[in-house]
LOMAR-504987 format. One record per atom (N, C-alpha, C, O): residue in three letters; x, y, z. Coordinates in steps of 0.1 Angstrom, whole numbers, plus 5000, padded with zeros to 4 digits. Example, Ala and Ser with C-alpha at 12.3 -4.5 7.8 and 13.67 -1.06 7.14 Angstrom:
BEGIN
ALA513249435078
ALA512349555078
ALA513249675078
ALA514249675085
SER512849785071
SER513749895071
SER512950005079
SER513450115080
//
This chain:
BEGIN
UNK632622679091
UNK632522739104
UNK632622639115
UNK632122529113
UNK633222689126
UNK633222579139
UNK633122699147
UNK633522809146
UNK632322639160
UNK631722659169
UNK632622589185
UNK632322469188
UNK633522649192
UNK634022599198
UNK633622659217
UNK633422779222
UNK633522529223
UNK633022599235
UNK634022559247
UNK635022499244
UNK633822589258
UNK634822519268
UNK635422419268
UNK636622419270
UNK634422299265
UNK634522159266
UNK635822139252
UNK636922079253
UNK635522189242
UNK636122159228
UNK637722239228
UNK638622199221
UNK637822339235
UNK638922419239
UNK639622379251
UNK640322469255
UNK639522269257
UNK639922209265
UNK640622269276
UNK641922269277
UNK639722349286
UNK639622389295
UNK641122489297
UNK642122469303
UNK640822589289
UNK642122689287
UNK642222779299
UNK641322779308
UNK643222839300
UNK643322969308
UNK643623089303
UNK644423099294
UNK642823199308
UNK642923329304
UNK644523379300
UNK645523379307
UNK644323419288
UNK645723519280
UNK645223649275
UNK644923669263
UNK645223709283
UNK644823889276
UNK645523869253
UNK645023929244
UNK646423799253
UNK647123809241
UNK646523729231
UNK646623749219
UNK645623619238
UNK645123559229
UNK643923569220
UNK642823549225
UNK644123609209
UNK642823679202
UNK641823589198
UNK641023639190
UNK641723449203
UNK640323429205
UNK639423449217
UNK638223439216
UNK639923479227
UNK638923519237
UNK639423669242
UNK640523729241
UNK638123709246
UNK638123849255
UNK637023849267
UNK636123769266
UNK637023899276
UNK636423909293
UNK635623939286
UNK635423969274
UNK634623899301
UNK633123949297
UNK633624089304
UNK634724109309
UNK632624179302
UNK632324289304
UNK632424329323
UNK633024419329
UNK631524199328
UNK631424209341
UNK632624179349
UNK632824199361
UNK633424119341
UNK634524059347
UNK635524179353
UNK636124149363
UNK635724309348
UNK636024409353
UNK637824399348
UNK638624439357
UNK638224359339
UNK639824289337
UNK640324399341
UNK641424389346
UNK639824549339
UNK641524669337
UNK641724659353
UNK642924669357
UNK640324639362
UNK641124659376
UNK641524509380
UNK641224499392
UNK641924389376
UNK642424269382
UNK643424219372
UNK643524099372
UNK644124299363
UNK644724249350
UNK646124179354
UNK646624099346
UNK646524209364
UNK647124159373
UNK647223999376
UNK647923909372
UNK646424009384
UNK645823879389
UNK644923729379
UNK644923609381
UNK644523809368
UNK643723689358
UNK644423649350
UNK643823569344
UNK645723679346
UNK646523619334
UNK646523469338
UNK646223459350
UNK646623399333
UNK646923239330
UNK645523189347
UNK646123129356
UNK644223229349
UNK643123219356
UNK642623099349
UNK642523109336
UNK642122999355
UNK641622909345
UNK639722999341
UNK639123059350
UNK639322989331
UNK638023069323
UNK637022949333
UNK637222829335
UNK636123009336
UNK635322929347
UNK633722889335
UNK633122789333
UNK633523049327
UNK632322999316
UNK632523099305
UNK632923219306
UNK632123039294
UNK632323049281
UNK630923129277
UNK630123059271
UNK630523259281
UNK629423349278
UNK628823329263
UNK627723289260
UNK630123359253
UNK629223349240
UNK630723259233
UNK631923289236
UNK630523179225
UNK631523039226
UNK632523089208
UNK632023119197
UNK633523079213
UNK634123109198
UNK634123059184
UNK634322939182
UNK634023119176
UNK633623079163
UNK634323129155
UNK634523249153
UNK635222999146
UNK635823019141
UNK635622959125
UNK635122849124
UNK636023049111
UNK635823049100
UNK636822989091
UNK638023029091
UNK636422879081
UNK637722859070
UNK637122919061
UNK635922949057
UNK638922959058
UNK638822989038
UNK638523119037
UNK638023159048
UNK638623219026
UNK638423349025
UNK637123379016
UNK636623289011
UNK636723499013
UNK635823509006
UNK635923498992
UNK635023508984
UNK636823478989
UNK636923428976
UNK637023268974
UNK637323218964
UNK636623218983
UNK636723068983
UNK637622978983
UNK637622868978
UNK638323038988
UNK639922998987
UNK640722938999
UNK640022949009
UNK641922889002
UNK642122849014
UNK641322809026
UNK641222869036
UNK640922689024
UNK639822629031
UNK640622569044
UNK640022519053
UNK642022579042
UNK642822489053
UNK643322589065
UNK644022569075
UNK642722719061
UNK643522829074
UNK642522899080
UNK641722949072
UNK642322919090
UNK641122919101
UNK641423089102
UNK642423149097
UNK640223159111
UNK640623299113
UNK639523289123
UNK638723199123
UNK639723409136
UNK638223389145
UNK637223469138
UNK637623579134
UNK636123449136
UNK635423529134
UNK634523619141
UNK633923719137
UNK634523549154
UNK634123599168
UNK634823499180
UNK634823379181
UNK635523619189
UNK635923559199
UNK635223519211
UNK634223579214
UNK635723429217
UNK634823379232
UNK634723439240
UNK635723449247
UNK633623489241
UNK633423639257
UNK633323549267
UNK632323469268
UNK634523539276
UNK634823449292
UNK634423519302
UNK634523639304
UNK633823429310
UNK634023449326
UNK635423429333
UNK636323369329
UNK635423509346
UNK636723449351
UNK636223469365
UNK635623569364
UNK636223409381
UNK636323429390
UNK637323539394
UNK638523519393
UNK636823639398
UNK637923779396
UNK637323799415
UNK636823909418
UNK637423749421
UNK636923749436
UNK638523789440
UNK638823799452
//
C-alpha cells in the first residue's frame, strides 16, 4: 500500500478523468466544471492510496487506487 499526498504527487492539476482524484464535496464542481479542469488542487482533504498486487497475491508490480484523493480547488 502507498499513501500519496500533495507533496508526493507533485503538485498536479485537477482532471475530472483522472481516477485517482475527485472534488471535495464543498468544492461544488457540477456548477464550475467549466472553469476547474487543469486548476492547480490547492489541498489534498483525504490523500490517495494506492494498492499492489491482487488478492490472490499476485502481481505485486501493478498498482490500482484503492481510494482516491478527495481535493480542494479554489473555485472563487
Amino acid at each position: 500500500m502507498r499513501c500519496l499526498t500533495l507533496h508526493e504527487m507533485g503538485h498536479p492539476t485537477f482532471d475530472i478523468d483522472n481516477q485517482c482524484l475527485v472534488p471535495h464535496t464543498l468544492v461544488r464542481y457540477d456548477e464550475h466544471d467549466d472553469k476547474l479542469q487543469n486548476t492547480p488542487i490547492t489541498v489534498i482533504v483525504h490523500p490517495l492510496l494506492e494498492v499492489y498486487g491482487t488478492d490472490k497475491a499476485k502481481d505485486y508490480d501493478k498498482w490500482r487506487v484503492w481510494s482516491p484523493a478527495e481535493v480542494w480547488l479554489d473555485s472563487r
